[in-house]
N, C-alpha and C positions, 0 to 999 in steps of 0.2 A: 504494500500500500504506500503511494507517495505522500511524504510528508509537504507539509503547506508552506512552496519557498518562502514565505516571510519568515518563516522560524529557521532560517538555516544560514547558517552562517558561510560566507563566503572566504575562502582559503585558495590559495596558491601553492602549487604545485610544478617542480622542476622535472621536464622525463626527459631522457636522452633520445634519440630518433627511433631508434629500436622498439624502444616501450611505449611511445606513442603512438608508431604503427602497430604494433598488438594492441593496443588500448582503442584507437580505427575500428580495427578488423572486428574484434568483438562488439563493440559498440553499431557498428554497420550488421552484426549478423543478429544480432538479438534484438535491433530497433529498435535501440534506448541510446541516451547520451552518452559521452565518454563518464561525465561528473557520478552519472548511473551507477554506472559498469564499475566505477572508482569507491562510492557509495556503495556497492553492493560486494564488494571484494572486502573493502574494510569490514563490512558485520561480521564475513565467515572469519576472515582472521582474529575478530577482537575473540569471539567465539571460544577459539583456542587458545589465545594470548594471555587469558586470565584464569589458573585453574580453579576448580568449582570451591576447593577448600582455601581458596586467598577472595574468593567474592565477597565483599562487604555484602552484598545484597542478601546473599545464599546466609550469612547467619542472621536474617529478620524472622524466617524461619522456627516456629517452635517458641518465640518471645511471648508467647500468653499463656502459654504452657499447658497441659492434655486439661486440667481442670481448671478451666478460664472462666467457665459459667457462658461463654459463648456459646449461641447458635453454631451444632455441627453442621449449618444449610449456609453459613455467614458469606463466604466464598461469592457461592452462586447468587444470592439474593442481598447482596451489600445496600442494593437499591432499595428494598422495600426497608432493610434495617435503620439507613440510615434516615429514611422519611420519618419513619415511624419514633424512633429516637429524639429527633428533632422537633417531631410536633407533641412529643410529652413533656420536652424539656419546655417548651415554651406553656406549654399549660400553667 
């Protein structure tokens, strides 16, 4: 899904002739921009660049702990929880 260029920040980029022309070729065969092709090679490499046990993210994980008194449906329905939260809090 593409992201909404106003949120994207513009960056520059040095390639030698070689990697430009492969960076072409792909871009010409998959009918996306070069910035794309550029964009889409950076996710699979961060992908691997960070292992799953150095992910700040991956330990948010388990932070309410198995008896949190949470909704086991909280996930799927964050939507109805968070309405519903919100209009008792204002009660």
């Amino acid at each position: 899904m593409a992201e909404d260029p106003k949120k994207k920040k513009p960056m520059q980029v040095y390639l030698d002739r070689k990697r430009d022309a492969e960076l072409s070729f792909v871009a010409d065969k998959l009918n996306i921009s070069k910035a794309e092709v550029i964009r889409r090679s950076l996710d699979e490499y961060l992908i691997d660049a960070i292992p799953p046990d150095e992910d700040p993210l991956l330990e948010m994980i388990g932070l309410a702990g198995e008896d949190s008194g949470l909704p086991t449906d909280l996930a799927e329905n964050h939507d109805y929880y968070l309405t519903k939260w919100e209009k008792e809090r204002c009660e």
